[in-house]
Biopython code that builds the backbone (N, CA, C, O; Angstrom):
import numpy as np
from Bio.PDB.StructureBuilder import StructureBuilder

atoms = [
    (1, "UNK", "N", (-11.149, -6.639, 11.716)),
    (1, "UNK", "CA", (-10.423, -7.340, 10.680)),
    (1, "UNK", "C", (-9.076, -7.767, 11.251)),
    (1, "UNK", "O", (-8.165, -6.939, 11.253)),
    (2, "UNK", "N", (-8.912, -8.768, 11.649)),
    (2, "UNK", "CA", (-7.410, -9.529, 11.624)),
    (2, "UNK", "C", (-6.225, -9.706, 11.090)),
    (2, "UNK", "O", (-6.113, -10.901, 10.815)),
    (3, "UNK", "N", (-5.032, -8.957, 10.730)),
    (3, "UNK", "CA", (-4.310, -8.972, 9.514)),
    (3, "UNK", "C", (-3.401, -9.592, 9.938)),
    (3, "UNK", "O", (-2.453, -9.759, 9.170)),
    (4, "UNK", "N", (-3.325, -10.200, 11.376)),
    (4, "UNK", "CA", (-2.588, -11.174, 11.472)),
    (4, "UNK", "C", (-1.021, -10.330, 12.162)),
    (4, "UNK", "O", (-0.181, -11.123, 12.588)),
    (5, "UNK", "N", (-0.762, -9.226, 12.233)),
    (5, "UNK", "CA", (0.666, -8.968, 12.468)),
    (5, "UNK", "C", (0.240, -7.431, 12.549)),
    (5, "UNK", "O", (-0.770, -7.013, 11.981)),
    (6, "UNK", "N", (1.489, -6.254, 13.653)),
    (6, "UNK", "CA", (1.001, -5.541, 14.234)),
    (6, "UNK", "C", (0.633, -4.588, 12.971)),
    (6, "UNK", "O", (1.235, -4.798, 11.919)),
    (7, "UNK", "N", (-0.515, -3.352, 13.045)),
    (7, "UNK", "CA", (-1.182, -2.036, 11.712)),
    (7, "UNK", "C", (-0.494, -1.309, 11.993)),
    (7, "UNK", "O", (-0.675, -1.108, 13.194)),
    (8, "UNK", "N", (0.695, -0.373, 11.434)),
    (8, "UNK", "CA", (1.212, 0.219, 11.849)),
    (8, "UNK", "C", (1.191, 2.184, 10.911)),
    (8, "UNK", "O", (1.576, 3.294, 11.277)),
    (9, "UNK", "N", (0.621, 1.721, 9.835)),
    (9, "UNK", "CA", (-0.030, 2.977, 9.123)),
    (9, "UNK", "C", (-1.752, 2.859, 8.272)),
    (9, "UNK", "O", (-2.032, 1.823, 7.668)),
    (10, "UNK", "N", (-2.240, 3.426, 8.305)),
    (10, "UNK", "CA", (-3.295, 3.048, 6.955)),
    (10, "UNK", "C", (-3.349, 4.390, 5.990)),
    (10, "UNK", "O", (-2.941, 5.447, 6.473)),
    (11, "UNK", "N", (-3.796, 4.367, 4.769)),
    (11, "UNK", "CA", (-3.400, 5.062, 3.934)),
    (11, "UNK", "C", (-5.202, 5.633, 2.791)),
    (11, "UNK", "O", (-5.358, 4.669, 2.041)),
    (12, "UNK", "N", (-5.486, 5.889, 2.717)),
    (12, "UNK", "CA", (-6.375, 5.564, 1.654)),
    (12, "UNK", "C", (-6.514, 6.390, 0.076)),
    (12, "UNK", "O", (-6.347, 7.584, -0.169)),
    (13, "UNK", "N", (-6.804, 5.496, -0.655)),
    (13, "UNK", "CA", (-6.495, 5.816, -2.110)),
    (13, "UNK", "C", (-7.147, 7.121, -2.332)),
    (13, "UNK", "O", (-8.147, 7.441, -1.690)),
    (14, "UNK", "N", (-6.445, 8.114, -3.492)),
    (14, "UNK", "CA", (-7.409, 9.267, -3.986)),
    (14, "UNK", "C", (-7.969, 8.654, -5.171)),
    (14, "UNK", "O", (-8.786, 9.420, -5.683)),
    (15, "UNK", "N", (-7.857, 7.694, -5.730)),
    (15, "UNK", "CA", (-8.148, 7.133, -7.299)),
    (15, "UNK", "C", (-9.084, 5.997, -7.746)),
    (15, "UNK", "O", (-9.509, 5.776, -8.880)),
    (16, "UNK", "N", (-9.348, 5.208, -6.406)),
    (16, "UNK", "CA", (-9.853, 3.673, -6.047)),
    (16, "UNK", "C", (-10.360, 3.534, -4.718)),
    (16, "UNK", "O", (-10.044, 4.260, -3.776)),
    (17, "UNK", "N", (-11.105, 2.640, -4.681)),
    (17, "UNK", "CA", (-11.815, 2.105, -3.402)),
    (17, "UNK", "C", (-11.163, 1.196, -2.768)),
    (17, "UNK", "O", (-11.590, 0.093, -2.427)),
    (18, "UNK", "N", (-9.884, 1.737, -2.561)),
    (18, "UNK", "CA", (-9.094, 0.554, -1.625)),
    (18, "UNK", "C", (-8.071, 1.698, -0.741)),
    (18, "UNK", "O", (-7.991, 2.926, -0.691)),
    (19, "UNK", "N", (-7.282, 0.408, -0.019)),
    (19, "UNK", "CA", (-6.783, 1.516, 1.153)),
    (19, "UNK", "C", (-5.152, 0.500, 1.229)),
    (19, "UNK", "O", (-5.165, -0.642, 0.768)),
    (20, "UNK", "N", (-4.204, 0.924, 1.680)),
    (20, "UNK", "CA", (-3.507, 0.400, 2.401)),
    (20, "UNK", "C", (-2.926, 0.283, 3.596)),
    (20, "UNK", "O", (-2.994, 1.424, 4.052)),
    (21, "UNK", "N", (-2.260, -0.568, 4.586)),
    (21, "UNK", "CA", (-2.106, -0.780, 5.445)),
    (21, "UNK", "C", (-0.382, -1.129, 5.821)),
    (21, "UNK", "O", (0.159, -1.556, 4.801)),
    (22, "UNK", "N", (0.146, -1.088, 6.465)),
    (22, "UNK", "CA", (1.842, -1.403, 6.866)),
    (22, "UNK", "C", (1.530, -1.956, 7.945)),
    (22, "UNK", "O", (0.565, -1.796, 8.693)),
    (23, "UNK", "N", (2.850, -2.956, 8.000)),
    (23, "UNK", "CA", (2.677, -3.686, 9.403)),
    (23, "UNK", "C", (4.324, -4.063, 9.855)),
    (23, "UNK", "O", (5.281, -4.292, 9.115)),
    (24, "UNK", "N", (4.280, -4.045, 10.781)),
    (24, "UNK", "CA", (5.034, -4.793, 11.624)),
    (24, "UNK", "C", (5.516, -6.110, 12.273)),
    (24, "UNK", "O", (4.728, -6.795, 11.620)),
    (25, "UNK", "N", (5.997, -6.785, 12.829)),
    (25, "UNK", "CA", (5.952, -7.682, 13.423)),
    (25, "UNK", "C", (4.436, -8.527, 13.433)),
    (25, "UNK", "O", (3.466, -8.082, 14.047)),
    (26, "UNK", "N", (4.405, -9.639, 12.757)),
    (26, "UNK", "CA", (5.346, -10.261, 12.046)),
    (26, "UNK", "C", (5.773, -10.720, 10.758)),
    (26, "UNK", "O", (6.440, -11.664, 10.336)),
    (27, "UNK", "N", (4.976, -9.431, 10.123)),
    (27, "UNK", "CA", (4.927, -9.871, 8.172)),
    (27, "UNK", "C", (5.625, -8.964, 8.092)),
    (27, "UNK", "O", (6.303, -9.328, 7.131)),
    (28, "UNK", "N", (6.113, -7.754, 8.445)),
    (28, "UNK", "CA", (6.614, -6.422, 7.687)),
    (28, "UNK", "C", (6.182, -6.483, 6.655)),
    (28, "UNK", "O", (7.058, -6.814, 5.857)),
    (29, "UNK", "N", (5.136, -6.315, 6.156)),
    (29, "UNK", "CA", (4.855, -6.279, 4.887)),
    (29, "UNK", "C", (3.689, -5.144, 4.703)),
    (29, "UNK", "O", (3.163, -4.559, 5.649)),
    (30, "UNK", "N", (3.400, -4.951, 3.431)),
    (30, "UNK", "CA", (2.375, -3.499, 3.008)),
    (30, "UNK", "C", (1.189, -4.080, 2.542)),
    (30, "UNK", "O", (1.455, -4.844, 1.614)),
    (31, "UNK", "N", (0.022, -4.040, 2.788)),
    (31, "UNK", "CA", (-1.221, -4.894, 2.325)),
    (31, "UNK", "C", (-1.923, -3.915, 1.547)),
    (31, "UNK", "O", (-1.934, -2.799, 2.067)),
    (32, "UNK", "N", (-2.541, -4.027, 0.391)),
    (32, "UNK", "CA", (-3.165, -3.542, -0.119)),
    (32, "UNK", "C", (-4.969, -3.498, -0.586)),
    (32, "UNK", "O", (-5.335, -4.025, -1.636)),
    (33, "UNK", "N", (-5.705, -2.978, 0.117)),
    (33, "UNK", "CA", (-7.466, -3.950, 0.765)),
    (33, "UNK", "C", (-8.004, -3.029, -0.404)),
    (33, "UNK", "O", (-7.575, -1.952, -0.817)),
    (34, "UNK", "N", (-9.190, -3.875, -0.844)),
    (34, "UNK", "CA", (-10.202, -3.730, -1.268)),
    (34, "UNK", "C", (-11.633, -2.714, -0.331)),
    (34, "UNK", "O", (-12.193, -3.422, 0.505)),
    (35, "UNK", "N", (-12.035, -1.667, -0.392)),
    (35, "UNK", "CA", (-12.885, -1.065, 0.467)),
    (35, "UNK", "C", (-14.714, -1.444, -0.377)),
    (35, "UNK", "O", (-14.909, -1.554, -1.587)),
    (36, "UNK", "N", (-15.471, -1.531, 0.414)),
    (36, "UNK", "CA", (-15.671, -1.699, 1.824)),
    (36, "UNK", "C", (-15.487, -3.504, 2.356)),
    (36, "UNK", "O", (-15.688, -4.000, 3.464)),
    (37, "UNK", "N", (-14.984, -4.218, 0.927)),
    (37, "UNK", "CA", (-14.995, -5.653, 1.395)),
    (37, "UNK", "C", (-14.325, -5.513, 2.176)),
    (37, "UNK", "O", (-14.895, -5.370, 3.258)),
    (38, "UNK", "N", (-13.121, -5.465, 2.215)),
    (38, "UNK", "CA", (-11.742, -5.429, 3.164)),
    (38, "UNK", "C", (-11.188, -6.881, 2.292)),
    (38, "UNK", "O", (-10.683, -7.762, 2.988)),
    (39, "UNK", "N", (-11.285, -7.096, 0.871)),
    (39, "UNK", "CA", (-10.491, -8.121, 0.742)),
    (39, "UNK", "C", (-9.246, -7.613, 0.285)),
    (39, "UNK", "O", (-9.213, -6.470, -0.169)),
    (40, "UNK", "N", (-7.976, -8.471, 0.355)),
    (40, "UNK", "CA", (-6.757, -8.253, -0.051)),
    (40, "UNK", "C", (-6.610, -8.537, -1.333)),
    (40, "UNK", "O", (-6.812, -9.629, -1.863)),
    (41, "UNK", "N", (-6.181, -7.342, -1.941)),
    (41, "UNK", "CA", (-5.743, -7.335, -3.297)),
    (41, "UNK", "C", (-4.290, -7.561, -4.191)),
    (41, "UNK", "O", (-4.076, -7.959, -5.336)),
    (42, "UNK", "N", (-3.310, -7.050, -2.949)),
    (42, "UNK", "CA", (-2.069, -7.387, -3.238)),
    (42, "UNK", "C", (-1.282, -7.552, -1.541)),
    (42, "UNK", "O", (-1.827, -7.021, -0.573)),
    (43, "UNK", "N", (0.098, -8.390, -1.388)),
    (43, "UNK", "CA", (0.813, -8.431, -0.371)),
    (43, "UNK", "C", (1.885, -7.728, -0.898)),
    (43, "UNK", "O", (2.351, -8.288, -1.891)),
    (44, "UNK", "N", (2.517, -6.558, -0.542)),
    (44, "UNK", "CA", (3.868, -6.483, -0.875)),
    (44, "UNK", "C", (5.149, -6.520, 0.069)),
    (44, "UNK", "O", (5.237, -5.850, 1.098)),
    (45, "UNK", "N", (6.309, -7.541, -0.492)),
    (45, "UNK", "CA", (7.075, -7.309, 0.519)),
    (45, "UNK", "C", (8.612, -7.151, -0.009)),
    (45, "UNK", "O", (9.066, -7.203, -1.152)),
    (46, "UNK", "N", (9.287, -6.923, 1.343)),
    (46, "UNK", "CA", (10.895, -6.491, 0.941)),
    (46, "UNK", "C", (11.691, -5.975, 2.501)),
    (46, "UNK", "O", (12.634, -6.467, 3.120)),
    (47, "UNK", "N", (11.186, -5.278, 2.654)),
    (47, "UNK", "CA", (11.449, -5.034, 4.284)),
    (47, "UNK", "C", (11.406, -6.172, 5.191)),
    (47, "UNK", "O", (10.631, -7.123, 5.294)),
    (48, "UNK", "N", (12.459, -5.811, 5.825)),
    (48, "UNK", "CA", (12.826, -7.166, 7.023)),
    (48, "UNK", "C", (12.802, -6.473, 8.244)),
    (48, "UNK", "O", (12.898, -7.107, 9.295)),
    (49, "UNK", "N", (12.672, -5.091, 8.237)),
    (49, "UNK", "CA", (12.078, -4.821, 9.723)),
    (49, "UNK", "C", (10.459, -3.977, 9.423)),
    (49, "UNK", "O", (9.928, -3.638, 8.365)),
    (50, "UNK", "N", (9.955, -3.826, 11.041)),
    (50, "UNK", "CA", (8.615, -3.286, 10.531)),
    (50, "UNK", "C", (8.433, -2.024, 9.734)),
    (50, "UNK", "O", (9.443, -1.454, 9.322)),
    (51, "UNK", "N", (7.374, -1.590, 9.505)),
    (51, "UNK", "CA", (7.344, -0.551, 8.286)),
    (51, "UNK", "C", (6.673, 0.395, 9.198)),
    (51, "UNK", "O", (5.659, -0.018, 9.759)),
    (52, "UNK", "N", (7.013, 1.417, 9.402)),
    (52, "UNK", "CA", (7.167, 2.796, 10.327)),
    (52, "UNK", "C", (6.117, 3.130, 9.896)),
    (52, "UNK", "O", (5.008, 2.906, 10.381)),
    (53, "UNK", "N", (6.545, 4.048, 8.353)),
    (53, "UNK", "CA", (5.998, 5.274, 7.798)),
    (53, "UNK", "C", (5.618, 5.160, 6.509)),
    (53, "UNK", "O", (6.522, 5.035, 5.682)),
    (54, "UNK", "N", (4.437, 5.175, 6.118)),
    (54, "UNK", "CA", (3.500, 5.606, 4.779)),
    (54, "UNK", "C", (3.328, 6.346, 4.394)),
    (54, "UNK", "O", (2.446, 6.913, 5.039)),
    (55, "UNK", "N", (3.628, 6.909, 3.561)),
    (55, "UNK", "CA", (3.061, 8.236, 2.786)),
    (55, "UNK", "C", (2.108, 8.206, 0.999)),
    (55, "UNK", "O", (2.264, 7.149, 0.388)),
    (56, "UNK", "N", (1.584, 8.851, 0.578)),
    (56, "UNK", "CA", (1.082, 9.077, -0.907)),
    (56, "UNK", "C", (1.399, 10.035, -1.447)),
    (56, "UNK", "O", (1.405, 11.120, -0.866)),
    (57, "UNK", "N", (1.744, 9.886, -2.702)),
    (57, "UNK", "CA", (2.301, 11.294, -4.136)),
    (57, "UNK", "C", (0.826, 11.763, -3.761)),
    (57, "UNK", "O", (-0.231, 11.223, -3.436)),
    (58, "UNK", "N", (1.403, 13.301, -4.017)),
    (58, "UNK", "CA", (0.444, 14.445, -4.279)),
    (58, "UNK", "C", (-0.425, 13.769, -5.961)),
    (58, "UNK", "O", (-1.348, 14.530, -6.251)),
    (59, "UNK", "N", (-0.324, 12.948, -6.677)),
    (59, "UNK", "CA", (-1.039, 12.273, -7.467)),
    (59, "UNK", "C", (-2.020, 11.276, -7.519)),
    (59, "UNK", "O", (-2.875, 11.102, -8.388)),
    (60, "UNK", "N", (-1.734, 10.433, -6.162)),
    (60, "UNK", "CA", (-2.430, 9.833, -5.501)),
    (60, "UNK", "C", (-1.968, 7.918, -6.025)),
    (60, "UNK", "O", (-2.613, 6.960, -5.598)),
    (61, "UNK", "N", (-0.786, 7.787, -6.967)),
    (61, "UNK", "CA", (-0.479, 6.608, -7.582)),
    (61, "UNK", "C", (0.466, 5.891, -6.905)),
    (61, "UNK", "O", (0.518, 4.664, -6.989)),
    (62, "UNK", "N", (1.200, 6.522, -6.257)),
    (62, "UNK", "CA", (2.673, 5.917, -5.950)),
    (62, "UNK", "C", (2.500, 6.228, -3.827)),
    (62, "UNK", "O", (1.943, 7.126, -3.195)),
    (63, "UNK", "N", (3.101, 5.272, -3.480)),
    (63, "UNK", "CA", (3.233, 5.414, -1.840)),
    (63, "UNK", "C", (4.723, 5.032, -1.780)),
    (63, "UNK", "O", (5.418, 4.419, -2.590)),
    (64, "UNK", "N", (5.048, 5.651, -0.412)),
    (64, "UNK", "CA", (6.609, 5.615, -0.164)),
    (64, "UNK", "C", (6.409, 4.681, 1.204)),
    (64, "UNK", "O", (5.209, 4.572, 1.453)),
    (65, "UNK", "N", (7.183, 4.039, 2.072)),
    (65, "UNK", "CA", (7.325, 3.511, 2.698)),
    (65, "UNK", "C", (8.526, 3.479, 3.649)),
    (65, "UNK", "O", (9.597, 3.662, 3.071)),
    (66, "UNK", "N", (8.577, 3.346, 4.569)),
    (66, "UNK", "CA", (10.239, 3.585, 5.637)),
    (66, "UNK", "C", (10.037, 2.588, 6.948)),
    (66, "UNK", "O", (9.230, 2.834, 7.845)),
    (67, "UNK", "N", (10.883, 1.446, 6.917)),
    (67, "UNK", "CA", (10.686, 0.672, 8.051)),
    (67, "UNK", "C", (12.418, 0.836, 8.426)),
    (67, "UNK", "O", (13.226, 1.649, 7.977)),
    (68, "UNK", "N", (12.599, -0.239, 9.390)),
    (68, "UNK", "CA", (13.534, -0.235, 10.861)),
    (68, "UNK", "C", (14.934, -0.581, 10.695)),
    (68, "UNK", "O", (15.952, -0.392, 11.361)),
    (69, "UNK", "N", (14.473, -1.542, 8.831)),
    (69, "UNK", "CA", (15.628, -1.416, 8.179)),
    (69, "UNK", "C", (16.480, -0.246, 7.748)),
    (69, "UNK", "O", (17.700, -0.370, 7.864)),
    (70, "UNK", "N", (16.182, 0.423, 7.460)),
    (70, "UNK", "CA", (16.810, 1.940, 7.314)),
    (70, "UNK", "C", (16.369, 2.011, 5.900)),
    (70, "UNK", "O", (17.159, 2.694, 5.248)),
    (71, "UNK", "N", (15.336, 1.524, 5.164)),
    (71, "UNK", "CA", (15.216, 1.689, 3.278)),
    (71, "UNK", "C", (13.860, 2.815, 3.689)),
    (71, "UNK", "O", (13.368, 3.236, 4.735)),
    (72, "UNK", "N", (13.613, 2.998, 2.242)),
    (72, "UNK", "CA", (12.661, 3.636, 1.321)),
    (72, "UNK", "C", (12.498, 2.981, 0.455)),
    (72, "UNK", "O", (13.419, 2.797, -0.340)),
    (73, "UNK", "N", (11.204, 2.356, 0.277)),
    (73, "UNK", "CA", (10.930, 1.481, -1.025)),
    (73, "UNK", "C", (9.313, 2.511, -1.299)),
    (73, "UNK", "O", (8.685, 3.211, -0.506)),
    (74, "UNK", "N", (9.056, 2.172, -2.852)),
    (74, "UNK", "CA", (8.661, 2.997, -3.960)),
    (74, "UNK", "C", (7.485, 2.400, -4.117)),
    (74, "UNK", "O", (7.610, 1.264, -3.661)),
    (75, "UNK", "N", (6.359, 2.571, -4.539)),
    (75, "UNK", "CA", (5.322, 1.106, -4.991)),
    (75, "UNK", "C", (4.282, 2.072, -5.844)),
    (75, "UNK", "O", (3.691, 2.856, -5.102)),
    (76, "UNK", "N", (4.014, 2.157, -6.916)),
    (76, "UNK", "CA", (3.117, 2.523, -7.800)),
    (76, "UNK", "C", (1.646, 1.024, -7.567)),
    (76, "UNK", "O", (1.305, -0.004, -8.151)),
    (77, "UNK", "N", (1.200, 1.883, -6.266)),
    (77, "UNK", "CA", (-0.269, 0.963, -6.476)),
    (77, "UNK", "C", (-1.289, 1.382, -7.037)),
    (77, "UNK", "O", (-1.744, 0.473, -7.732)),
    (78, "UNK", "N", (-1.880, 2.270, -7.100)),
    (78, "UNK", "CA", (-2.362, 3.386, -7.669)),
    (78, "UNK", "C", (-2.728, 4.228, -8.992)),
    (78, "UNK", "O", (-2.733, 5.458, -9.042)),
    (79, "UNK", "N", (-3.061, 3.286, -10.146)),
    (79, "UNK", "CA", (-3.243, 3.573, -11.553)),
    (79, "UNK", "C", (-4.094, 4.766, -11.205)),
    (79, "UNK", "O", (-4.897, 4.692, -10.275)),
    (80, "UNK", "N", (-3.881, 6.383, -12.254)),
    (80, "UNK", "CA", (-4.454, 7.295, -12.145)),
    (80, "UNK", "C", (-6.023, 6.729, -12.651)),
    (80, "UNK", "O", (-6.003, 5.501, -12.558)),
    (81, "UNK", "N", (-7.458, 7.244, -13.185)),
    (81, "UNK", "CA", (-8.417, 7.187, -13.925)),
    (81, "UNK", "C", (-7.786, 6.732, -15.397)),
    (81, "UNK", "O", (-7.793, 5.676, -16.031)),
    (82, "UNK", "N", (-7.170, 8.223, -15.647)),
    (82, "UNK", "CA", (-6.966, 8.895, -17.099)),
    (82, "UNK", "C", (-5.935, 7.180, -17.622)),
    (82, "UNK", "O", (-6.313, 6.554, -18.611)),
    (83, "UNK", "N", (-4.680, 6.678, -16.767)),
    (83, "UNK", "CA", (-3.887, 5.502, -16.953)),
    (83, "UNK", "C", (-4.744, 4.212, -17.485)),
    (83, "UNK", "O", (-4.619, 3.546, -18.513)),
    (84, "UNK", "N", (-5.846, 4.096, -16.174)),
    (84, "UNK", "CA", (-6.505, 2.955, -16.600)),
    (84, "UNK", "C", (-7.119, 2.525, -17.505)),
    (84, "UNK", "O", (-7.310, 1.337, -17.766)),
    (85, "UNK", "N", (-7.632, 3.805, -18.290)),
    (85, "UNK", "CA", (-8.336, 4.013, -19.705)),
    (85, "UNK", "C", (-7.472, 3.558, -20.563)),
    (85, "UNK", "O", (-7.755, 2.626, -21.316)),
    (86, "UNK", "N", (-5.948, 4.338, -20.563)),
    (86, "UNK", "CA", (-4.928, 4.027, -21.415)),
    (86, "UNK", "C", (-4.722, 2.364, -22.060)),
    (86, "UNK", "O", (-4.668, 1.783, -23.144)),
    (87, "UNK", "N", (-4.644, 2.041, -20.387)),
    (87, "UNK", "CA", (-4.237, 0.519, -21.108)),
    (87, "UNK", "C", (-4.814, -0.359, -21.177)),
    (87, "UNK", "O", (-4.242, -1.447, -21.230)),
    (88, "UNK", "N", (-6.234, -0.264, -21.206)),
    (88, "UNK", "CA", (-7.804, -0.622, -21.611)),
    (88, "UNK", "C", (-7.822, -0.257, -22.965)),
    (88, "UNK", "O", (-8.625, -0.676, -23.798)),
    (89, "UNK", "N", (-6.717, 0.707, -23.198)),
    (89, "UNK", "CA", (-7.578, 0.753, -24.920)),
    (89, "UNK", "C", (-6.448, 0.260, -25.582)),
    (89, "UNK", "O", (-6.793, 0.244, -26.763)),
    (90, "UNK", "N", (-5.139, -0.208, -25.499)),
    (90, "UNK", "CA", (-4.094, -0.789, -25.881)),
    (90, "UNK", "C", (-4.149, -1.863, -26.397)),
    (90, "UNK", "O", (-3.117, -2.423, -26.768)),
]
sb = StructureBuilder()
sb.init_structure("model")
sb.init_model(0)
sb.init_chain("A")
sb.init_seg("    ")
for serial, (resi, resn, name, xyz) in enumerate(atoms, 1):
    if name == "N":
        sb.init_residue(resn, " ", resi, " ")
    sb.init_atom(name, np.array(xyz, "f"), 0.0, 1.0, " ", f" {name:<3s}", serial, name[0])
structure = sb.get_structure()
């Protein structure tokens, strides 16, 4: 799979059949794939240098992120089960 710019973490969901990915040079950006298609579901960006380090909440909803810029950015990709029901029935 080609994502076009360097993989620099992958991550995979406890909640969903998707995974994410961080990159580097030259999107800095966080991709968010569809498993086993591998299609892209979301691009997220904000970081202007590459993105180091990925991590996931012990919940499995939220990932942290740390690139070259010196940030921590936050990203709730990750709707729990029990959430998705919620706002399905809203």
């Amino acid at each position: 799979m080609d994502t076009g710019s360097q993989v620099c973490n992958l991550v995979w969901s406890k909640n969903v059949n998707e995974l994410v990915s961080t990159h580097g040079y030259s999107q800095n950006q966080i991709i968010v794939w569809r498993y086993p298609t591998m299609s892209k579901l979301a691009t997220l960006t904000g970081h202007t240098y590459r993105v180091l380090y990925l991590a996931i909440s012990p919940d499995g909803q939220t990932i942290v992120t740390g690139a070259g810029d010196e940030t921590l950015r936050f990203w709730n990709v990750f709707p729990s089960p029990k959430s998705q029901c919620l706002s399905i029935r809203l």
